[in-house]
N, C-alpha and C positions, 0 to 999 in steps of 0.2 A: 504494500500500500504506500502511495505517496505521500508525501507531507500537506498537500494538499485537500487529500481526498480526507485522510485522519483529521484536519482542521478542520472541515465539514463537517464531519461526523461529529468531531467532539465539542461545535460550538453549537450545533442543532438538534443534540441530546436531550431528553427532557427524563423528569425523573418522577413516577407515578405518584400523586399523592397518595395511594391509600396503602400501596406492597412498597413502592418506595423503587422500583424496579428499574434501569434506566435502558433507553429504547429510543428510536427514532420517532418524530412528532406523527402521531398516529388519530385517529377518532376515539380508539378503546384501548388500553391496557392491551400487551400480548398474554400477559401472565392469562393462563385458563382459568387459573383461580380465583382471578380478581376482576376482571371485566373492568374496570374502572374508566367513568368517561372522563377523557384528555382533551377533546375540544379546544380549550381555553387557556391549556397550561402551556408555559412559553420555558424555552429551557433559559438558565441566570448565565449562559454566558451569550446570548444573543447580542451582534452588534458589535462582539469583541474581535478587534482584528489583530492580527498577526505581531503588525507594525505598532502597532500598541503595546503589547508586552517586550518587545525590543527593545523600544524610547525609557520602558521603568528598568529594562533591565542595565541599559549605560547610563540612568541615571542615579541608579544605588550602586553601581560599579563606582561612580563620579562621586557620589557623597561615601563613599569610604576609604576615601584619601587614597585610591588606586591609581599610580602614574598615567598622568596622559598618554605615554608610548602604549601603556597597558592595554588603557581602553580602546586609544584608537586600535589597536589589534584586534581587539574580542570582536570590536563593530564594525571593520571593515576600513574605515577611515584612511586615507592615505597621504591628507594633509592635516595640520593642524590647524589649518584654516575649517576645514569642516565639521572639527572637532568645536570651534569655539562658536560655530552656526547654532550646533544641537545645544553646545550650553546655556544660550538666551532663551531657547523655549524652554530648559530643563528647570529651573530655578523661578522661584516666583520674584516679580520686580521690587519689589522690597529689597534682596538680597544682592541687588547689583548695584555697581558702585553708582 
């Protein structure tokens, strides 16, 4: 399976209220046991994208005093000029000079 296809999958999961079971967005429950109507239920990570947990993840790489050489590696970065692009959105404006 591609990282793709698992990103799908795992951001349009939904998890049954009543067995608790998690499945793809269905009308009913698969479980046979539980029939439970899903209609309405939305999975909690809907609307979560990729690029979104990347930006928290250089930006707690960034807030734990990790070298810039560091980060720019982990993210790809190949200037430091790129690096201090993502740093103006990472930070709230209070926090800059």
């Amino acid at each position: 399976m591609g990282w793709r296809k698992a990103w799908r999958t795992l951001t349009r999961a939904v998890e049954c209220p009543k067995c608790g079971k998690r499945q793809q967005p269905v009308n009913f429950c698969r479980n046979v046991d539980c029939r439970a109507h899903m209609r309405d239920t939305k999975s909690p990570l809907a609307g979560l994208r990729f690029h979104d947990l990347r930006n928290t993840a250089i930006t707690k790489l960034a807030e734990s005093q990790a070298s810039d050489m560091t980060v720019m590696s982990i993210a790809g970065h190949v200037a430091v000029r790129c690096l201090n692009i993502t740093a103006i959105f990472a930070w709230p404006p209070s926090a800059l000079p």
